[in-house]
Every structure is written in structure tokens, then in C-alpha cells.
matplotlib code that plots the C-alpha trace (Angstrom):
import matplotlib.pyplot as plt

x = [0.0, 1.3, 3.0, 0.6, 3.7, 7.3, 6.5, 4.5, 7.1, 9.7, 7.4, 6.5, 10.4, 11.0, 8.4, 9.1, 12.5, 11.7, 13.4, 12.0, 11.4, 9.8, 6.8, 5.0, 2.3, -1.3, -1.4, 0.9, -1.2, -4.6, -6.7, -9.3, -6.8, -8.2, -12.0, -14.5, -18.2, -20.0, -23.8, -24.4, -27.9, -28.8, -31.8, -32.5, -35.1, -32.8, -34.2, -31.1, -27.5, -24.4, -22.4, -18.4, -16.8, -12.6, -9.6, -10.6, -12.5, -15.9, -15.5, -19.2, -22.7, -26.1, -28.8, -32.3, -35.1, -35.7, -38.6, -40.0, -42.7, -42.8, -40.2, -37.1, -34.3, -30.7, -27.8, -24.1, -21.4, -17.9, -17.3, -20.5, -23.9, -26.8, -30.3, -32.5, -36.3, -37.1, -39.6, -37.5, -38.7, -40.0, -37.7, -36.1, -34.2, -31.7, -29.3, -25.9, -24.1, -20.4, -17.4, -14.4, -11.6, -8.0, -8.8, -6.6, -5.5, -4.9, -6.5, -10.2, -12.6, -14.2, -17.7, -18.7, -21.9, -23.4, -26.9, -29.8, -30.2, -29.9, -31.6, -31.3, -29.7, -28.1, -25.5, -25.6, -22.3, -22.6, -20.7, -22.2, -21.7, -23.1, -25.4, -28.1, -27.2, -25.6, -23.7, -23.7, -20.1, -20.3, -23.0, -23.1, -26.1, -25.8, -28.4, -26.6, -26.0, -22.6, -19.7, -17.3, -16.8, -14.1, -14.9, -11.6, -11.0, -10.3, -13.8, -14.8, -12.2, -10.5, -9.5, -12.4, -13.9, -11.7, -12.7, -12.9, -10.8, -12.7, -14.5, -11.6, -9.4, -10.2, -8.7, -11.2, -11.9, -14.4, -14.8, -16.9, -18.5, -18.9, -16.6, -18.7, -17.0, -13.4, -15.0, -16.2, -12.3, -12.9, -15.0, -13.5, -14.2, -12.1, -9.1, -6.8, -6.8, -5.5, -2.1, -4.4, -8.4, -11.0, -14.3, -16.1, -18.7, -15.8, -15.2, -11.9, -11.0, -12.5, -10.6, -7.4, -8.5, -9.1, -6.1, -4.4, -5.9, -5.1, -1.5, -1.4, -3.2, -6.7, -9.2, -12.6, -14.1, -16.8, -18.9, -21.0, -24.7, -27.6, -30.4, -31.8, -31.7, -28.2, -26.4, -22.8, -22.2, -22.5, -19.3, -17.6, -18.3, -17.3, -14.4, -13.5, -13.7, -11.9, -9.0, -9.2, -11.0, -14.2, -17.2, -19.5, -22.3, -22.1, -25.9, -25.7, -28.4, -29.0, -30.7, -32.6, -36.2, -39.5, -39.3, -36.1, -34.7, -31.2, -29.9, -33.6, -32.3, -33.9, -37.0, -37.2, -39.4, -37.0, -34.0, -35.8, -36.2, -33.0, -31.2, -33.4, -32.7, -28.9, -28.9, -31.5, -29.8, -25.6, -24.9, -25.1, -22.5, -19.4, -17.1, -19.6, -17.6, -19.7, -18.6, -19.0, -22.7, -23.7, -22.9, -21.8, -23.4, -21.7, -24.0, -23.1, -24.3, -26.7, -27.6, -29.8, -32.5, -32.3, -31.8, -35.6, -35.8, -32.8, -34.2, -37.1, -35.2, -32.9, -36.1, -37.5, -34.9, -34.2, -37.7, -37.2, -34.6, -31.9, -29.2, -27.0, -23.8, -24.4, -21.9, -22.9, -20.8, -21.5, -19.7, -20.2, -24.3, -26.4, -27.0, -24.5, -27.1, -29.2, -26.3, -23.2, -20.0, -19.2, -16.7, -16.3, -16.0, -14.0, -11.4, -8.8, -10.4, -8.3, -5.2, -2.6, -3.9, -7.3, -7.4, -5.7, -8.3, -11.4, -9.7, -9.7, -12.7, -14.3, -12.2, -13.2, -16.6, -17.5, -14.7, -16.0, -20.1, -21.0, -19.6, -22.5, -24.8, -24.0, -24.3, -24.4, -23.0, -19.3, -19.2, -16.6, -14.7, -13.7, -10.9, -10.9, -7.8, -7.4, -4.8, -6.0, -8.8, -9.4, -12.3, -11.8, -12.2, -16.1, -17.8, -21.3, -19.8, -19.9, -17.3, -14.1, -11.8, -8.4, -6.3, -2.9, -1.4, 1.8, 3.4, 2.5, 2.8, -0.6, -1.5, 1.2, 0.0, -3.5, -2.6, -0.3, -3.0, -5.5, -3.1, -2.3, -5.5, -6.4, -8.4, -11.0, -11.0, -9.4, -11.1, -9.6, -11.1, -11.6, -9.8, -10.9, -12.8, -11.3, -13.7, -12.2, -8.9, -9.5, -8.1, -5.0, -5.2, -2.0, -2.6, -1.0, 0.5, 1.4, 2.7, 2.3, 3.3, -0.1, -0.4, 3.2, 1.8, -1.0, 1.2, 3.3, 0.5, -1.6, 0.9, 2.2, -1.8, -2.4, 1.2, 0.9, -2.3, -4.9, -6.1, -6.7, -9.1, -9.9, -13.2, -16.1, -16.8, -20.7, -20.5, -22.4, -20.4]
y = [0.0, 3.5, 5.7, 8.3, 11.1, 11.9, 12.2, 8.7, 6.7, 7.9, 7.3, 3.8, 2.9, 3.9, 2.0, -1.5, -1.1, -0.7, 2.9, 4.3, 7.7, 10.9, 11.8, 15.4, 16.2, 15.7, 19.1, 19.5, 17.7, 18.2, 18.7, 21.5, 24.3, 28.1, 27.0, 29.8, 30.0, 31.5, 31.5, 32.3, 33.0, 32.6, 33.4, 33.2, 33.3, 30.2, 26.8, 25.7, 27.3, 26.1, 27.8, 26.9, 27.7, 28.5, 29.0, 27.3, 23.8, 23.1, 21.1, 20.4, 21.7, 22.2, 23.6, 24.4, 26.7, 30.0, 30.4, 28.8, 26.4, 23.2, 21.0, 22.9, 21.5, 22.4, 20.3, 19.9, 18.0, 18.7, 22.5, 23.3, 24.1, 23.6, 25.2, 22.8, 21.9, 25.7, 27.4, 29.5, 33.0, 32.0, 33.2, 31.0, 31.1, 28.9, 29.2, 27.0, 26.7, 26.4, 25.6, 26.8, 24.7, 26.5, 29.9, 31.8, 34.6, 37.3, 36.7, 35.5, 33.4, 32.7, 32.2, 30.8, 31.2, 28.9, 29.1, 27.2, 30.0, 34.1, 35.0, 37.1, 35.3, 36.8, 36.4, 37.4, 36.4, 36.1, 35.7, 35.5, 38.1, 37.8, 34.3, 34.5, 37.2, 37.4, 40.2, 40.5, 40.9, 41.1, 40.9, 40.4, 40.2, 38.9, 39.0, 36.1, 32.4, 33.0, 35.5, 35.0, 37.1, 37.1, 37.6, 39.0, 36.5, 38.1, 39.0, 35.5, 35.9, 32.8, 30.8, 32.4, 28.7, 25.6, 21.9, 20.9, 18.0, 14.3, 13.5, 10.4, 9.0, 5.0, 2.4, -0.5, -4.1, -5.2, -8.9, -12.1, -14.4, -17.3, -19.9, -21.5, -24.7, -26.2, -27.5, -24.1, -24.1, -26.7, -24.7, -24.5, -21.7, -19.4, -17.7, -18.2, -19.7, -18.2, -19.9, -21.3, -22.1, -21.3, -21.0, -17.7, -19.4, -20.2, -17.3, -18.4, -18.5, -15.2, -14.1, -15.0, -13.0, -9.6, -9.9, -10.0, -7.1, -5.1, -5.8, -4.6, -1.6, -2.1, -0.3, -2.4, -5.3, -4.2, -7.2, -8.0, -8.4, -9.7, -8.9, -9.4, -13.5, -13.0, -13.4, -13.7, -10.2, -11.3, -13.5, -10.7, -8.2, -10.6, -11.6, -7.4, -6.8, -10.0, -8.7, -4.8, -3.3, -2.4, -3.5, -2.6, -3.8, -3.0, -3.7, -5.8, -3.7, -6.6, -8.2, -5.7, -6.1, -7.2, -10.2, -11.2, -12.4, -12.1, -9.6, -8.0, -5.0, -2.2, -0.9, 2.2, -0.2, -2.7, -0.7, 1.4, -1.7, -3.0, 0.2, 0.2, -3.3, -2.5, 0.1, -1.2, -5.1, -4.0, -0.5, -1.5, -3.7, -2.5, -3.4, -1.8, 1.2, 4.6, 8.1, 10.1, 8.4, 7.4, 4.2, 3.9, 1.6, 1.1, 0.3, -2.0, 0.0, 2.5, 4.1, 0.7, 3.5, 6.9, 10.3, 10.9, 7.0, 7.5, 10.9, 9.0, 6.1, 8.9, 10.9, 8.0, 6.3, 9.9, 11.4, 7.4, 8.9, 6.4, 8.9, 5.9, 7.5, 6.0, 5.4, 4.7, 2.7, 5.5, 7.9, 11.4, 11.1, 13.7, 10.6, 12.6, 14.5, 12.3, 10.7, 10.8, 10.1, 7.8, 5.1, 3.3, -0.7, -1.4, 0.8, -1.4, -1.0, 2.3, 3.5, 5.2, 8.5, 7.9, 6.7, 10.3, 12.4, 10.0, 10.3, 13.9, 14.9, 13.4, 13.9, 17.8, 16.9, 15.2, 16.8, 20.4, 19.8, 20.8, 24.2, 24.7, 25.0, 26.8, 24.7, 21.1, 18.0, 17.0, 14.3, 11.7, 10.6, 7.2, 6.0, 2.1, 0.4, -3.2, -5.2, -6.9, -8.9, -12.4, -14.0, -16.7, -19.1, -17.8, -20.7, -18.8, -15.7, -15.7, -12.7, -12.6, -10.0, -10.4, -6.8, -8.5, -7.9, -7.3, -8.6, -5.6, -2.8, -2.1, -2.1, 0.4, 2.5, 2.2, 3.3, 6.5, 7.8, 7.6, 9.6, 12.3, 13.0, 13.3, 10.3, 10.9, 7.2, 4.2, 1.0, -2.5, -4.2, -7.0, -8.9, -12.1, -12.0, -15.4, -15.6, -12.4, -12.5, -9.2, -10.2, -9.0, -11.7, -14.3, -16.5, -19.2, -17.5, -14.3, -15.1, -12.2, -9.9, -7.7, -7.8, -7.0, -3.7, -2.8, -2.7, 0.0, 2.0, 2.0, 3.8, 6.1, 6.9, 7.9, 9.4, 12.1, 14.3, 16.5, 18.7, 22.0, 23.5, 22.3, 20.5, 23.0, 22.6, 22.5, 19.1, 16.8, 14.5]
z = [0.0, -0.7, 2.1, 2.5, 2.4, 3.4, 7.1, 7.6, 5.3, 8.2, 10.6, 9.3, 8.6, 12.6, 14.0, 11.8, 13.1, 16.8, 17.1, 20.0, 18.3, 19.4, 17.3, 16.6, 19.2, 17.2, 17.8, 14.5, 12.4, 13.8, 10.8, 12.9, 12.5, 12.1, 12.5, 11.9, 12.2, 9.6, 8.6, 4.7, 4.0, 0.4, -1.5, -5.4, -7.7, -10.1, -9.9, -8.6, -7.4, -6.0, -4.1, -3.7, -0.7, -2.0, 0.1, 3.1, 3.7, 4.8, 8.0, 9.1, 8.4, 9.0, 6.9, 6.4, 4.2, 5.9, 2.6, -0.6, -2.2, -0.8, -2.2, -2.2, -0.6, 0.5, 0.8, 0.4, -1.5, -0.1, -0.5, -2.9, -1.0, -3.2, -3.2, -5.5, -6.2, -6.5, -9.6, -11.5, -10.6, -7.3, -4.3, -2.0, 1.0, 2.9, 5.8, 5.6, 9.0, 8.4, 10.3, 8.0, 8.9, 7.3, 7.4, 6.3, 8.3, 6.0, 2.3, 1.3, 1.1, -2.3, -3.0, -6.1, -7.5, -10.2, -11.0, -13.7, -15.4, -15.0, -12.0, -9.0, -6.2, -2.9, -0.7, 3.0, 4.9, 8.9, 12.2, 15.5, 18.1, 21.2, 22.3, 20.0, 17.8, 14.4, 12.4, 8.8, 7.5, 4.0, 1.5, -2.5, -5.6, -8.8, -11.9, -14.0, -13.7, -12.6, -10.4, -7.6, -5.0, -2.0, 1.5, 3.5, 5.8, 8.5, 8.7, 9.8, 12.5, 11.6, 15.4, 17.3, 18.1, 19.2, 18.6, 22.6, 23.7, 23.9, 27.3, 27.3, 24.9, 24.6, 22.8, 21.9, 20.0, 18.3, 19.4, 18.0, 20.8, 17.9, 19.2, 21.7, 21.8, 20.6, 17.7, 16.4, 15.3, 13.2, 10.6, 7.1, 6.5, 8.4, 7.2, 10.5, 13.6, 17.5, 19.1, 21.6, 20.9, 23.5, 24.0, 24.3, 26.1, 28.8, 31.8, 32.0, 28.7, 27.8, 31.4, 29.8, 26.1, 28.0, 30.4, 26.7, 25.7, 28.4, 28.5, 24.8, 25.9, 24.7, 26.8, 26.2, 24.1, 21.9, 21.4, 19.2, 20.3, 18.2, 20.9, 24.1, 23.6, 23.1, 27.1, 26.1, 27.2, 30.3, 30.1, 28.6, 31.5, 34.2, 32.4, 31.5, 35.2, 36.2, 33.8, 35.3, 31.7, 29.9, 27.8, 26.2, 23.2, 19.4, 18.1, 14.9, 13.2, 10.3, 13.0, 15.3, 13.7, 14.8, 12.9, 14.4, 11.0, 10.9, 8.4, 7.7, 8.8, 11.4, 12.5, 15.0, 17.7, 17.8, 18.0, 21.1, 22.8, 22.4, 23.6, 26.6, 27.3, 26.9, 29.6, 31.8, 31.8, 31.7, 32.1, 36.0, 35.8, 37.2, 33.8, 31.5, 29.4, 30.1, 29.5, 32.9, 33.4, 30.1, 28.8, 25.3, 22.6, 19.2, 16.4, 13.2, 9.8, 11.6, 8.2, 8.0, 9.8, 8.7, 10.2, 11.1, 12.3, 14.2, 15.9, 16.8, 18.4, 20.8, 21.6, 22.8, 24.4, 26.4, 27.1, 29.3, 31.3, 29.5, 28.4, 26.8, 24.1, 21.1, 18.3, 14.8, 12.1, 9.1, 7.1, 6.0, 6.5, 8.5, 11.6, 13.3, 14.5, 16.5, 17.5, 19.4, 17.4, 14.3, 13.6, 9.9, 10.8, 8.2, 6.0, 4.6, 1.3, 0.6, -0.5, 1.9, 0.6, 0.0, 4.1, 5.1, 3.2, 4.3, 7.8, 7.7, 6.3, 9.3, 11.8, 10.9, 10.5, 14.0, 15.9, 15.3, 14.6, 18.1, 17.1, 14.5, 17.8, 20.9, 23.8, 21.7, 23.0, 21.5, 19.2, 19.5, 16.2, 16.2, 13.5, 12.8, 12.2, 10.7, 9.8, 6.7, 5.5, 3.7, 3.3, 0.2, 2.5, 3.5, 1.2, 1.4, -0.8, -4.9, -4.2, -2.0, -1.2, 0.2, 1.5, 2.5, 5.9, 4.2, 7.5, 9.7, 7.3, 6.9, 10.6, 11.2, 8.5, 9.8, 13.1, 12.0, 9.6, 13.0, 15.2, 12.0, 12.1, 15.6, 16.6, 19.8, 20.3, 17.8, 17.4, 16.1, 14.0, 15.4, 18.2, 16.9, 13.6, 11.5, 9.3, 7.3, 8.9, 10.8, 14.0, 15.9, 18.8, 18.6, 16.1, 14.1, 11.4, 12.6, 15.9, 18.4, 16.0, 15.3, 19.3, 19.7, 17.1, 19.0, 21.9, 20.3, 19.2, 21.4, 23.8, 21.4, 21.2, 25.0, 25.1, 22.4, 23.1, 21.4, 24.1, 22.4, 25.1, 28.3, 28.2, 29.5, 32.9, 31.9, 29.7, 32.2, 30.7]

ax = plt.figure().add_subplot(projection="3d")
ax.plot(x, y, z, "-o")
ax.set_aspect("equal")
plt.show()
């Protein structure tokens, strides 16, 4: 796989070698650098426009119609901002909450105007001021299809809002509670086996797994959990707290449906109950992972409900009293607002480069969206990190992919693309996923090497910091 640039090929050729290195505070690399708020209100009388934010990058966003006919809709597609499903002729309003991430401190920011057709369209450019109130800084109407115009930047006042730091900085694995028995070792088709079998059915087995983890630095076992029929967290907790770390649940949202067929897919009811159960049957337990007093829940392909299902599910689930933290496996989609942070299970699909810009992008995006909206709770970015994957063996797939380990090269660059870009928290996947040769737990053809890795990593991860503000004394978390 290709080094994603000068500084991680170094970085990469220390750590292979063992050289106990110094490396730059995530500070240096943070990608939330010169953040400014901005509001641009924009109204037109075009069927459509875009709008192209220049000079600086558009690190998170909310939006909505201030005025029109029923039907017209805004949106956003990397730095454009788009006013669509208007009648030519007809006016139409929307507001765009920014956070400008790169703002330049002397210069401009350029606003690019594309419209259908000719058409009045106008540009209002604001900053807040004091809680609640908003001051127009600039200001610009056009009668054609297209213009730019530049904003100085230091208008926006580029470095007036700072992404806050995490509530905690965790280190988790995902883990599989499918090997009931020695024989479940047996099945052909996994892709690896571990040094030493077990059962996950077994405390002492699953004892011995976690006190593993821990000496490698992993924080909590995320397991996966199928539903209220499904006890095996319980052996997991125990064991966590025999072994001195956390747990917690990732729902497999395939299965959380009424009809309790397996890989169905969602419905709002059934995904209520099961967060309810979650919190009312484990967050109790002593190893159960919370943040201050909420326990966290991970969930496997949330978008499988969408935004409004999902606000329905956490308004319910709260207006109980339940205030679990709940993590959803998506990317770049507007469920970051219902919910609490976002993770991607599984990344190993791209390219040294391509995993830095994906990386980045949200890392800006969830790291600085409770910035759009005094007062909003911080989301927690999550970066995933993987060794490889391989599942030709997996006789029930027409289609296999293999993404080769490449001894531990890809790990390491998994890991150093997670702390460029300021990881909250960092999640392996998996501890013990053989089916697609995901996991990092000893195993027969590796050795302890990918452990050995995770060791390393994992403490470069809590040693190096990216505390930019102290957390606000009001987060009741």
C-alpha cells in the first residue's frame, strides 16, 4: 500500500525497526486548524445554485429553508452548497451553518456562484456576536448564472472557536463471541486460527483473552450483540472486570427487527427496545464502558435506519430517562445529528492516501459539529484500524476479497493515519474476527506480531495528546 507522504514513510520505517522515536504532538497535524463559524444566507429566484466555498474547507454543516414552495431542498457535497427543487422565478431562502476549517489569516474566502439560469440570487455572509445574535459581514447580488466574490478573511475571525478536547481517549476491540466450543475451530471456512483455541462461552478462557488485551493496551471489548436473547455479554463483562478493563455492546443492526430475521435489517421499535434493554440489563455492571454516566453503545451500519428514524429512536430512548452514548458505524451522513460520534467498521479497502483524506474529512466533520450549535454535546470521532482482510475461505460468498497484511505494514499505517488525524477514540477491527482475517489476537501465522503492534501504538496513542481546550466545565459528561 502506498505511504501516505514523506513524514509517515519515516514514521513507518521507525516503527518496523523498533526505534524508540519521538513523534509530533497531534497538535501538529490536527486537521481542525483556524476554524470559523460562519452563517451564509442565500436566496435566489434560479431553480437551482451552487455555491463553492474557496480558500478554506468546509469542516461540518447544517442547513435548512428559511422560505419557498414546498419542495425545495438544501444540501451539500464537499465544499458546494446547493439550493435545489425551487420554480424558476420564485424566491427561495436557505441558511448553511459552516465551520471553515483552514482559514486563512490574511487573504479571502471565495464564494462561487453557479446558478440554472440568470436570476437574481443573494449572498448574505454572517458571524455571531453575542449568544443569539448574528452580524452580517459582508454581502453580495448577482443577476446572471454565474460570479465570484471574495470575503476578506479576516472577517470571519478565523481561530475564534476551538474543537474541545474528547471526554476520554479509549482504545477498543471489536470482538466475536462465535466460538462456543473447541470445535467451532474446526470450521472451514475461516481464514486463521489463535495460538491457543478457546471458548467464548468459557469465563476463563474469555478471562485470559481480555487480560491480553489489556497488557497490549486495549481499553474495552466491543462485542458483538444480536439482541436481548443474546447473554454472552455477560461472560464478557465478568471476564472485563476479572481482567481490570471495559465493555461494552455494538448492536448488529441486520438483525434488530420485529421479525427477528437475521440480516432483515432495522426498525425504530425494535432498535428502542434493544437500547433500553442494553442500559437497563448491563450499564449496572461495574465493567460496563460509560462516558462520565452514560454508557456507550456502538452500532453496526446504523444508516440501515435513517436520520428521522434514528431521531425518533434517541427521543424515545431519552424522554425514558436512559441517556445511553451511542456510536454509529457511518460515514459522512447527517446521523451525526441524532447521535453521538461515528466510527467506519472497516477501512482497509483504501489507498494510503485515500485513508488520510477520508480520515480527515471526518475527523473535521464530527470533531467540530457541536460548534454549529452553541451549547451542543461534543461528538466523538472514532478511527478504525485493521490489519488486513481475507475471506476466500467464506464458502457462502460468490465474491471474496483479500487486502494482504503485508506482514504488519498495513496495521502500522492504519494506526499512524489515525493519530495524523487526531483520533478521539481508535477502534480495532476486530480482536478475533477469523472468518475475514480481521483479527490482531496471537494466532497461528502471525505469531504475536499484530499484538506485539498494538502494543506499540496503542501507547504512542495515549502518550501524544490532542487537548486544544480544556473541556467546558458544563459538559455533564
Amino acid at each position: 500500500m502506498k505511504p501516505v507522504r514523506h513524514c509517515v514513510t519515516a514514521l513507518l520505517a521507525l516503527v518496523v525497526l523498533g526505534a524508540a522515536q519521538p513523534l509530533r504532538p497531534i497538535d501538529s497535524t490536527d486537521p481542525a486548524r483556524n476554524l470559523a463559524p460562519v452563517s451564509l444566507f442565500v436566496s435566489t429566484r434560479a431553480g437551482a445554485v451552487d455555491v463553492t466555498v474557496a480558500n478554506a474547507s468546509v469542516a461540518s454543516y447544517r442547513s435548512s429553508i428559511v422560505s419557498g414552495r414546498e419542495g425545495v431542498r438544501s444540501s451539500q457535497t464537499g465544499q458546494t452548497l446547493r439550493i435545489s427543487g425551487n420554480i424558476a422565478g420564485e424566491l427561495a431562502e436557505a441558511r448553511f451553518d459552516l465551520i471553515l476549517s483552514d482559514v486563512p489569516a490574511a487573504g479571502t474566502i471565495g464564494w462561487q456562484v453557479s446558478a440554472e439560469r440568470s436570476a437574481q440570487t443573494v449572498l448574505d455572509v454572517q458571524i455571531p456576536r453575542d449568544p443569539g445574535r448574528r452580524q452580517s459581514v459582508d454581502r453580495f447580488t448577482i443577476d446572471q448564472a454565474t460570479a465570484t466574490f471574495a470575503t476578506d478573511a479576516a472577517l470571519l475571525q478565523p481561530g475564534s472557536v476551538r474543537v474541545a478536547r474528547p471526554p476520554s481517549r479509549l482504545v477498543l476491540a471489536q470482538f466475536y463471541p462465535w466460538y462456543p466450543n473447541l470445535a467451532a475451530w474446526n470450521d472451514s471456512d475461516l481464514a486463521g486460527r489463535p495460538l491457543r483455541r478457546y471458548s467464548t462461552d468459557d469465563l476463563a478462557d474469555v478471562t485470559r483473552l481480555a487480560r491480553e488485551a489489556r497488557s497490549a493496551g486495549i481499553d474495552a471489548f466491543d462485542m458483538s450483540w444480536q439482541g436481548p436473547s443474546d447473554r454472552r455479554l455477560d461472560t464478557i463483562l465478568d471476564a472485563a472486570k476479572a481482567a481490570g478493563i471495559k465493555a461494552c455492546a455494538f448492536i448488529e443492526s441486520w438483525d434488530a427487527n420485529r421479525s427477528s430475521l437475521i440480516g432483515q435489517g432495522a426498525d425504530v421499535e425494535t432498535m428502542t427496545a434493544w437500547i433500553e434493554y442494553l442500559v437497563d440489563r448491563y450499564s449496572s455492571h461495574p465493567a460496563y464502558l460509560h462516558v462520565g454516566a452514560r454508557p456507550v453503545i456502538f452500532v453496526y451500519t446504523a444508516s440501515n435506519l435513517s436520520t428521522a428514524e434514528w431521531t425518533s429512536v434517541i427521543e424515545r430512548v431519552r424522554a425514558s430517562g436512559r441517556q445511553p452514548l451511542v456510536i454509529g458505524d457511518f460515514y459522512q451522513l447527517p446521523l451525526l445529528e441524532p447521535l453521538d460520534g461515528a466510527y467506519d467498521y472497516l477501512t482497509v479497502w483504501y489507498s494510503g492516501d485515500e485513508l488520510l483524506r477520508r480520515n480527515r474529512l471526518e475527523s473535521l466533520r464530527v470533531r467540530s459539529y457541536s460548534l454549529l450549535r452553541p451549547g451542543d454535546r461534543r461528538r466523538i470521532w472514532v478511527a478504525t484500524v485493521s490489519p488486513g482482510y481475507d475471506d476466500s475461505n467464506v464458502a457462502s460468498r460468490t465474491r471474496h476479497t483479500v487486502v494482504p497484511r503485508d506482514a504488519a505494514r498495513l496495521y502500522d499505517l492504519m494506526w499512524s493515519t489515525a493519530l495524523e488525524t487526531a483520533a478521539d477514540w481508535v477502534i480495532i477491527t476486530t480482536w478475533n474476527e477469523w472468518f475475514e482475517y480481521t483479527a490482531i489476537e496471537p494466532g497461528e501465522k502471525d505469531g504475536t506480531l499484530m499484538l506485539d503492534r498494538t502494543r506499540f501504538w496503542t501507547a504512542e496513542f495515549k502518550r501524544r495528546t490532542s487537548e486544544v481546550e480544556p473541556r467546558d466545565p458544563r459538559d455533564p459528561r
